[in-house]
C-alpha positions in Angstrom: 0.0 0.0 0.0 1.2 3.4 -0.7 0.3 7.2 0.0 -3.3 8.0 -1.7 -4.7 4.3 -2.1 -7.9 4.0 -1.3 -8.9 1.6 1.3 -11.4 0.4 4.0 -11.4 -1.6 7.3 -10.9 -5.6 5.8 -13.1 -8.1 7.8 -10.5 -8.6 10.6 -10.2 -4.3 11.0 -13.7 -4.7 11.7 -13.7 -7.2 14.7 -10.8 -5.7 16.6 -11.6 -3.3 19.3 -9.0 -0.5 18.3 -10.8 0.1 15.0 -14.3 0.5 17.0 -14.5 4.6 15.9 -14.5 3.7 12.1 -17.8 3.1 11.0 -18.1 -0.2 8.9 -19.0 1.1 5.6 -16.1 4.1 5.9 -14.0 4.7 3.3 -10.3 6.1 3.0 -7.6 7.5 1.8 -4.4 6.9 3.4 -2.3 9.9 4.3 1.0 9.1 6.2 3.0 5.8 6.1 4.8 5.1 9.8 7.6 2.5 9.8 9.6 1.7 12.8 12.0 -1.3 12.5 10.1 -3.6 10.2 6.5 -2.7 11.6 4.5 -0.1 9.2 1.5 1.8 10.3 -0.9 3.8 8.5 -2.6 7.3 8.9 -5.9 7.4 7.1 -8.2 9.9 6.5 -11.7 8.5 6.7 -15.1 10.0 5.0 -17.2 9.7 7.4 -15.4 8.5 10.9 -13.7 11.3 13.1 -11.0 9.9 15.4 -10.8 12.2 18.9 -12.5 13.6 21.6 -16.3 14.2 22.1 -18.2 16.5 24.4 -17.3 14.6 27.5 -14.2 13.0 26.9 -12.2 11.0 24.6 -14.3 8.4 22.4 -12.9 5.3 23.9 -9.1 4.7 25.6 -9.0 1.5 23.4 -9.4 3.1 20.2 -5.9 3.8 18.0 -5.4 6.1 15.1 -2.6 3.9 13.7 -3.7 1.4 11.7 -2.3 -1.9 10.9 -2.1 -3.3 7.0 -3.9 -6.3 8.5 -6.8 -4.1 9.3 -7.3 -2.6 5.9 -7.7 -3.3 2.6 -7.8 -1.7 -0.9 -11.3 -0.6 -2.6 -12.0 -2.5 -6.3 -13.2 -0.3 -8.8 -16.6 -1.4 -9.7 -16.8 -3.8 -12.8 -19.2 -1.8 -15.7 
C-alpha cells in the first residue's frame, strides 16, 4: 500500500476493538505511512469516521489512530 490508495477496514479491521471509531461502511484515503524497525502503520483519513474527543471526553481509551495493514484493505473499482 502506498500514500493515496484507497482503502477500507478488511473483515479482521472490523472485529478488533481498536478500529471501534470507524464506521463499517467508511472509506479512505491513506495519508502518512509510519515505519519503525520492520513494523508499518498507516494514517488514514476517513469520510465519514472522526478519530478524537467528544463533548465529555475521549471516544474510547481503546481506540488507535494507527492502523495496521492487516486491518485494511484496498477498494476495487466497480466492474461496468
Amino acid at each position: 500500500m502506498k500514500v493515496g490508495d484507497l482503502v477500507t477496514l478488511s473483515s479482521y479491521g472490523r472485529r478488533v476493538t481498536r478500529t471501534g471509531w470507524i464506521k463499517v461502511d467508511d472509506v479512505g484515503i491513506i495519508t502518512k505511512i509510519h515505519s519503525h524497525f520492520r513494523q508499518v502503520s498507516y494514517e488514514v483519513m476517513w469520510t465519514k469516521s472522526r478519530f478524537g474527543w467528544k463533548s465529555g471526553g475521549f471516544i474510547n481509551w481503546g481506540h488507535e489512530k494507527r492502523l495496521s495493514r492487516r486491518d485494511l484493505k484496498k477498494v476495487r473499482r466497480e466492474s461496468r
